[in-house]
N, C-alpha and C positions, 0 to 999 in steps of 0.2 A: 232428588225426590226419593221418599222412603213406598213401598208397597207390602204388605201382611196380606198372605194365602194362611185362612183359615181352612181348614179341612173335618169332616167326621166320614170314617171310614168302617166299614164294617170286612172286609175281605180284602183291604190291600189297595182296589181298583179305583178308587177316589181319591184317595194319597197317593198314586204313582200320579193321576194327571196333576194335582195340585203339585208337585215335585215337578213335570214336564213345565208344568203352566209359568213357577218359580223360573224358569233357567230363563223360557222366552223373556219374562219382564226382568229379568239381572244381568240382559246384555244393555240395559243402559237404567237401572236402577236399582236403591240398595234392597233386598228382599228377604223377609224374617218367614219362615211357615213354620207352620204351628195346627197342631192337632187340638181341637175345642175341645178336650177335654182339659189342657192346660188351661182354659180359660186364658189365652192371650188379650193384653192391653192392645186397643189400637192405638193408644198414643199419640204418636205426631205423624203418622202414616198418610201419605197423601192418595194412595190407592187401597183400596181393601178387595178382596176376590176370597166368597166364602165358597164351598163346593161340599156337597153331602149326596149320599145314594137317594134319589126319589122313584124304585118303582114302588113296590107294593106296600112299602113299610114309610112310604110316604116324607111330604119336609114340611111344603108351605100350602097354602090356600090362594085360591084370586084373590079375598083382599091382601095379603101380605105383599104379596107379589107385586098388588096395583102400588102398594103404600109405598114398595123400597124403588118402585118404577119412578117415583116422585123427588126421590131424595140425591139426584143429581148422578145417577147412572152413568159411567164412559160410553155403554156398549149391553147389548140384550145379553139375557143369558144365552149360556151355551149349555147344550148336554152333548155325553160322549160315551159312545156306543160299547157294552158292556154284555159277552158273552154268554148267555145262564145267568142264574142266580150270582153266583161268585166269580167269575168271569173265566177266561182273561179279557182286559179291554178286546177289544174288536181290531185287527190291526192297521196301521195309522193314526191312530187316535193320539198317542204319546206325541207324535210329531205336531198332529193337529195343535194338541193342547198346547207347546211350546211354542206353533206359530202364532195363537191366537194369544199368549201372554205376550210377544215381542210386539203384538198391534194393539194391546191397550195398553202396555208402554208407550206408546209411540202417541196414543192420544192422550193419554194423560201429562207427555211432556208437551203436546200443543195445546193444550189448555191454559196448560199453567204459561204459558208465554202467551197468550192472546189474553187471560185475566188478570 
């Protein structure tokens, strides 16, 4: 199974969890991250995990939210706790981030074996 960590980072702290988040899901799947301003192809990706800053400078809306809530979700979002404006994460959080990618690996390979 392939998985794409899309990221938009403004101070580093969104790219380091998208990087955490990558290891957890690459101890049992192949993982490409990529920063959206590459405009990365999802292609044949069978997991996608986008992450962006949302406080003040904002991302998505409830509907967007409700909409991608529809569209076959592993797992709720997560957020991860971010120091100040420019941080640094909060500590723990890298670890978090990398356990919470090894558990939507982990559902994303039982999916795909129960579908």
């Amino acid at each position: 199974m392939k998985a794409l960590v899309v990221y938009e980072s403004m101070f580093g702290n969104t790219e380091a969890v998208a990087r955490a988040l990558a290891e957890g899901l690459g101890e049992s799947l192949d993982v490409i991250v990529a920063d959206v301003q590459d405009r990365p192809a999802v292609g044949d990706a069978d997991v996608l995990v986008a992450g962006a800053p949302t406080h003040a400078f904002s991302l998505s809306r409830p509907s967007t939210r409700a909409d991608a809530a529809g569209k076959g979700e592993l797992a709720a979002a997560e957020t991860f706790a971010v120091g100040g404006v420019t941080g640094p994460l909060t500590d723990g959080e890298i670890t978090r981030a990398r356990r919470w990618g090894a558990e939507l690996a982990a559902i994303a390979r039982e999916r795909q074996h129960v579908g």
